[in-house]
C-alpha positions, 0 to 999 in steps of 0.5 A, spaced: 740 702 231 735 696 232 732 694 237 736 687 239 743 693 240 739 697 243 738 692 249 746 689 247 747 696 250 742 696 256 745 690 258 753 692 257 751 696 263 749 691 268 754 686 265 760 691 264 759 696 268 755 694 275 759 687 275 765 689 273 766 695 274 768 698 268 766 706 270 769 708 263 764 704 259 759 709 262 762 713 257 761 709 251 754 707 253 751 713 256 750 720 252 752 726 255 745 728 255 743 723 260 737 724 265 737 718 269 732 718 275 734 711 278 740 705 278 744 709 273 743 715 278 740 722 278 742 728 275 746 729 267 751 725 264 755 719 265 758 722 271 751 720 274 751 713 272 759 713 275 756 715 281 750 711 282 755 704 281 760 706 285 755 707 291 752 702 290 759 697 290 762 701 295 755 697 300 756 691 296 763 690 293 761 683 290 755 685 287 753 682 281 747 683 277 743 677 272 739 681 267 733 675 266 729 679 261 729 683 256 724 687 252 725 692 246 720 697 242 723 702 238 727 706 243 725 703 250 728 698 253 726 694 259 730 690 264 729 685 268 734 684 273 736 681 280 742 683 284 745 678 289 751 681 293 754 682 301 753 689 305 760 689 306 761 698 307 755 704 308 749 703 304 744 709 305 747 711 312 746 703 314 753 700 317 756 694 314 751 686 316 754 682 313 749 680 310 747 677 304 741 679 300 737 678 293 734 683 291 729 684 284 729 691 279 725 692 273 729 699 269 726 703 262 731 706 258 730 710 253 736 710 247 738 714 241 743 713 236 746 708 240 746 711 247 742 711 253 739 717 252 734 717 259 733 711 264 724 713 264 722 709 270 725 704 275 723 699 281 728 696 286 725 691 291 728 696 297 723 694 302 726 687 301 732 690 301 732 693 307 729 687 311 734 683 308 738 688 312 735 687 318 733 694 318 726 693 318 723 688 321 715 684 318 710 681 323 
């Protein structure tokens, strides 16, 4: 695969999975051997990424993630993204604000014959999350 593919497949991802929820492209786009330590989940497999996106559109149901940049070397990909939704159900034990938020994320994928193979590294803005939230609180 080249490298302008492999980013076609990290950026399926966001744009089909994520935003549209079309969990079953997680099958095509994940391989079975999966190891995701991030947005895509935690644990083996697609089933992990499933997971992971359902989490997170059950907290934000209109949620939508703009990917802003991409970079390919060989097999890595990295991704940058920011995701804007509304905190309309329980996300990580905090009841439903309201609230809108907007938050940046950097993701590195590792891709094999067409497949993400392994999410190696990833960094979500969680405190400026939280404090969108209201549940932390700066001076």
């Amino acid at each position: 695969m080249t490298v302008e593919q492999n980013k076609a497949v990290v950026r399926r991802f966001f744009e089909e999975v994520f935003n549209q929820g079309k969990l079953a492209v997680a099958d095509e786009i994940f391989a079975p051997w999966f190891s995701g330590r991030g947005l895509a989940g935690h644990g083996p497999g697609p089933e992990s990424a499933k997971r992971a996106v359902t989490h997170l559109r059950a907290g934000f149901p209109d949620i939508q993630f703009t990917v802003e940049d991409l970079i390919a070397d060989g097999d890595s990909v990295v991704v940058r993204v920011t995701f804007r939704g509304t905190h309309q159900g329980e996300f990580m034990g905090i009841p439903a604000t309201g609230k809108a938020i907007e938050v940046g994320g950097v993701e590195m994928a590792r891709l094999s014959g067409g497949q993400i193979v392994e999410e190696a590294w990833h960094f979500m803005d969680e405190l400026g999350l939280l404090k969108q939230l209201g549940v932390l609180h700066h001076n």
